[in-house]
N, C-alpha and C positions, 0 to 999 in steps of 0.2 A: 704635501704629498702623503698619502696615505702609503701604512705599511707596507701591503700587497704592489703598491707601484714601485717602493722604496726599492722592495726587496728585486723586481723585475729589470730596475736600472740596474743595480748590484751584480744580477745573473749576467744580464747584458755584456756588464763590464768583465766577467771573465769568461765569458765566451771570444769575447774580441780582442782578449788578450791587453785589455787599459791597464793600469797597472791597479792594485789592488791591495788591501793588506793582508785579508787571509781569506783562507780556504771557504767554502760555503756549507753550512749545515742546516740540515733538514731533518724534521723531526713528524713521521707521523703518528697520529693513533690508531687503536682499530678499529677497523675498516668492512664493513660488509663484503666479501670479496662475490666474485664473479657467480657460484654456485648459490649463492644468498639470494638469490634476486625472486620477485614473485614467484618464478616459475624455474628455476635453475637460469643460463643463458640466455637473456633476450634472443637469440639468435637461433635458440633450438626448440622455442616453444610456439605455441598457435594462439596464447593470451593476449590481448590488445598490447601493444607495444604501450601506450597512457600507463600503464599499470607498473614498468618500471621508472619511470621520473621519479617517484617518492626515496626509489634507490640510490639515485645518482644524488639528487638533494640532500639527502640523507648523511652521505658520504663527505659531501661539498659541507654540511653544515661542519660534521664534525674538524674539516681540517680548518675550516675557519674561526673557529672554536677554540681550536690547537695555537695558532698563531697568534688570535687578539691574547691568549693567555702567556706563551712563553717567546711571542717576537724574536722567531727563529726565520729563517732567509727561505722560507716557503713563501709558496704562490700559490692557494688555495685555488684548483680546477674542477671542475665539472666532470668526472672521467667517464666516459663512452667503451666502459674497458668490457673485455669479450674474451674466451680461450683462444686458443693457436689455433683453432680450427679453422676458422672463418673463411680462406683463401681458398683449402681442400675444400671445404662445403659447398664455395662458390664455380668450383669443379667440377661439384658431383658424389663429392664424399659422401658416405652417409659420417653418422656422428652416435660415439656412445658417449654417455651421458652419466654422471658419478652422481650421485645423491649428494655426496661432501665435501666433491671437487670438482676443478671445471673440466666443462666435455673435452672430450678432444674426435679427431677426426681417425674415421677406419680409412685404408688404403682399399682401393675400388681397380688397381689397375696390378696386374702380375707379367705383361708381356707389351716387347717393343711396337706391336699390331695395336694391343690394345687401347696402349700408351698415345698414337700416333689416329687411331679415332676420336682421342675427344675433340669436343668443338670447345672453342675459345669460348666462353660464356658473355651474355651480354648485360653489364653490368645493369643497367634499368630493369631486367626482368631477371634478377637473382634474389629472389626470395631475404635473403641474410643479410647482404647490403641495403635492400630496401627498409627493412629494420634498423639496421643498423643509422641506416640518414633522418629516417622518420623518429627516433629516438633521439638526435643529437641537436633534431628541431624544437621539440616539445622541449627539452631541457633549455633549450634559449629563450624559449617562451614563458617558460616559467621563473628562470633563475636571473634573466634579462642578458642582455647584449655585453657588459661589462664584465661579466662572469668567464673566465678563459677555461674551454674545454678543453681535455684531454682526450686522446685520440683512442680506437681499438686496436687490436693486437697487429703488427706488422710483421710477416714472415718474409723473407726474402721469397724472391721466385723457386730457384734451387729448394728452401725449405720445405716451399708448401709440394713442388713435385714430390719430396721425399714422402711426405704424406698423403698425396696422390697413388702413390707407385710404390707396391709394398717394396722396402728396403733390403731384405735379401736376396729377391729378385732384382730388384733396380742395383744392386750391387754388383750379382754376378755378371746384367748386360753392362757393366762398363768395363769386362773385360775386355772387349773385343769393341773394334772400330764400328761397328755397326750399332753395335748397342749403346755406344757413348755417343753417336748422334741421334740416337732415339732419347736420348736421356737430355742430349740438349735441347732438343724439338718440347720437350713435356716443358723444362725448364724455360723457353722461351714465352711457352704461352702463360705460362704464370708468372713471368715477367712484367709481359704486356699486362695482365688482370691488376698486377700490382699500379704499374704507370697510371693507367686508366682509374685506378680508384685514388691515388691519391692528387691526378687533375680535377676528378669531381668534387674530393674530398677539400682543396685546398679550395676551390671556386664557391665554392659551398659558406666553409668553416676555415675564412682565412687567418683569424688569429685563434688558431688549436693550438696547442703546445703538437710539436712531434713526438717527444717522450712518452713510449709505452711502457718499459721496463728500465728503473724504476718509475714511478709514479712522480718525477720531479718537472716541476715547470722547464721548459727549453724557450728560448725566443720562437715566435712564431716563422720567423723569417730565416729562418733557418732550413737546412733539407731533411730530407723524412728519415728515419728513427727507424731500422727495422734488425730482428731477429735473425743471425748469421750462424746457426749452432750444428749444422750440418755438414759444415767445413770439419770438423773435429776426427771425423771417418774416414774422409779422403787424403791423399795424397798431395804435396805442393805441387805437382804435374795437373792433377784432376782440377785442382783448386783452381790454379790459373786458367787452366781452358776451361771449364762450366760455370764458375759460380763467380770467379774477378770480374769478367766482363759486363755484368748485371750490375755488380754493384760500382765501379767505374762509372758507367750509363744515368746509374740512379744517381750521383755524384755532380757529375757533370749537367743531366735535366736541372738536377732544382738547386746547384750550389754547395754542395756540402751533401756532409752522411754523418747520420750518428749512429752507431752499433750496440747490440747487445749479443753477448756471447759469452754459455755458460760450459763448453764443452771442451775439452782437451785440445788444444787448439791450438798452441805453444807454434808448432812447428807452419803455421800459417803467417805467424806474427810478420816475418821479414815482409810478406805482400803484404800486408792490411797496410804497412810504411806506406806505400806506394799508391794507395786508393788517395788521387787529389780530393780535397775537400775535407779527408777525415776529420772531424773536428769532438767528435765525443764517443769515449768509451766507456760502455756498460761492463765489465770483466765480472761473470760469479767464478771465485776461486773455482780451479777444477786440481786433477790431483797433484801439481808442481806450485798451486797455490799462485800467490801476487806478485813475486818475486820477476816472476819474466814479463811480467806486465812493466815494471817502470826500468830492466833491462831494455826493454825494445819503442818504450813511448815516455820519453823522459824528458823534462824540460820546457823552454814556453812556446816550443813549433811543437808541438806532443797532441794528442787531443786532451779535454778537459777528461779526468778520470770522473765518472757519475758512479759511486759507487754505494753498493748497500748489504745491510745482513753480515758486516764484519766485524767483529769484536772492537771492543775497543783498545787492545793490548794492537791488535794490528793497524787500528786508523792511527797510534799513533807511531808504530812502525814507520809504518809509508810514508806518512808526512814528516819523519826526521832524519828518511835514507832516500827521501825523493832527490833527484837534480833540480839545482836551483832555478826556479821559474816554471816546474811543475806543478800544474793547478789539481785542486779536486771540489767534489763535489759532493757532501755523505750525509749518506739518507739514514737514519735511526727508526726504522718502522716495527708500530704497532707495541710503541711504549705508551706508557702511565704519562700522566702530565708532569710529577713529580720527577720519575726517571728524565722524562726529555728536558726539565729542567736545570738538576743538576750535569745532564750529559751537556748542555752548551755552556755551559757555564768552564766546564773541563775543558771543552774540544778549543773554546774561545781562549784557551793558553798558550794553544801548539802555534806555532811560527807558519806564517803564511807566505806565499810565494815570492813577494817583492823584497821582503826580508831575507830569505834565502838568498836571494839575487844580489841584496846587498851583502 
């Protein structure tokens, strides 16, 4: 068994909660990110979509690079990665475009009228999608069938409305009853756009990792991976009637949820409990930091923590104040080979789950 499968039983085993002896550590280098590509955003340019595979290759070469060198618990992937825009685009957004960062999406809608005009788009004739599929083809064709792709950006529904529907507007209509069914009207149809693309996505591309943020391999057999950071502005009232429902749904369709969530959030945590299926958390420290994360998801019914961009004074925090039989998962991106050498060689000391348990 070659490494890259080694390590894919490995993930395996601590997603399903087998017993294990530690934690998992992932080490990337750097990486062309999203604004690097021929033309900025496959997604926002008019250049032959052929023109970024050299990107994605690219990228794929150097993690596999990374791994034959420091045989660290990577799954070197193909990533198909994209900004946050992609779901508003497929909306209707237009898109501004940073020179040395990724695009992201203008809000095109200010009123509960306007909101409640759009059409549902249809995925086959969405310009961005259709790139985005024809890009994820060429990449299999070139880097072959065995090669495990990584997915584009997932917003939840609720997100991508908030980027639909400028936000100080979409704030004030959820004062009042009328405006908060307009809000869930926008949020439904970007729901649906979600559902709808990740049936084509998985019929398509069914062993992708779901994992967009971080960039870590996930089982393919797992449920989709999406961006939840709009929760952070609302209300635990707002929360459970607009945005739980959604992600319940996505849960329940494909078996599981894994989340990424970089926004003040804290006061969400009780519900996220509640989401069956939850099986993995992306947390970026917001300003209460990690601490209410293994307060509220601790132990081995917990989700696996996917976590990245933490010091190392804090991974080893968390791994020696976690609850015994809480797992993780820590990404070190966009080190030297030398750094991510001697970092596993560190992290390979802290006590891992089954240890704790004992």
């Amino acid at each position: 068994m070659d490494l890259a499968a080694h390590n894919q039983a490995f993930i395996r085993d601590i997603f399903a909660g087998r017993p294990v002896t530690r934690h998992a550590f992932v080490t990337t280098p750097q990486l062309l990110g999203v604004c690097q590509g021929p033309d900025n955003d496959v997604t926002t340019s008019a250049r032959p979509v052929a023109e970024w595979v050299p990107w994605v290759a690219e990228n794929h070469r150097r993690l596999a690079a990374r791994l034959a060198l420091v045989q660290d618990d990577a799954v070197p992937t193909a990533s198909i990665a994209t900004g946050t825009h992609i779901f508003a685009q497929a909306m209707g957004c237009g898109v501004h475009v940073f020179p040395d960062n990724n695009p992201c999406a203008k809000p095109m809608v200010s009123t509960a009228a306007e909101a409640d005009a759009l059409p549902e788009p249809n995925l086959w004739r969405t310009p961005v999608f259709e790139r985005i599929f024809e890009l994820a083809h060429l990449v299999r064709r070139e880097l072959g069938p065995d090669v495990p792709l990584g997915p584009c950006d997932m917003q939840s529904g609720f997100d991508t409305a908030c980027l639909v529907w400028d936000k100080t507007e979409m704030s004030m209509a959820m004062t009042d009853d009328d405006g908060r069914a307009a809000v869930a009207r926008l949020t439904g149809k970007c729901a649906r756009l979600l559902q709808t693309f990740l049936r084509a996505w998985r019929d398509e591309f069914p062993d992708c990792s779901p994992c967009h943020c971080p960039r870590c391999w996930t089982p393919p057999e797992l449920g989709p991976w999406v961006s939840n950071d709009e929760c952070g502005g609302v209300s635990p009232r707002t929360f459970r009637e607009l945005i739980m429902p959604e992600l319940v749904e996505l849960s329940q369709t494909w078996g599981g949820l894994g989340m990424h969530c970089c926004a003040c959030a804290e006061h969400q945590f009780p519900a996220f409990n509640e989401i069956p299926g939850f099986y993995a958390f992306n947390r970026v420290p917001a300003k209460k930091g990690m601490d209410p994360v293994l307060q509220h998801f601790a132990g081995p019914r917990a989700p696996v923590h996917v976590l990245a961009w933490l010091p190392e004074a804090e991974i080893v925090r968390l791994v020696g104040s976690a609850a015994p039989g809480t797992r993780f998962i820590f990404e070190n991106s966009g080190c030297s080979d030398a750094e991510a050498q001697a970092w596993l060689e560190r992290m390979h000391r802290l006590r891992g789950p089954s240890a704790a348990a004992g």
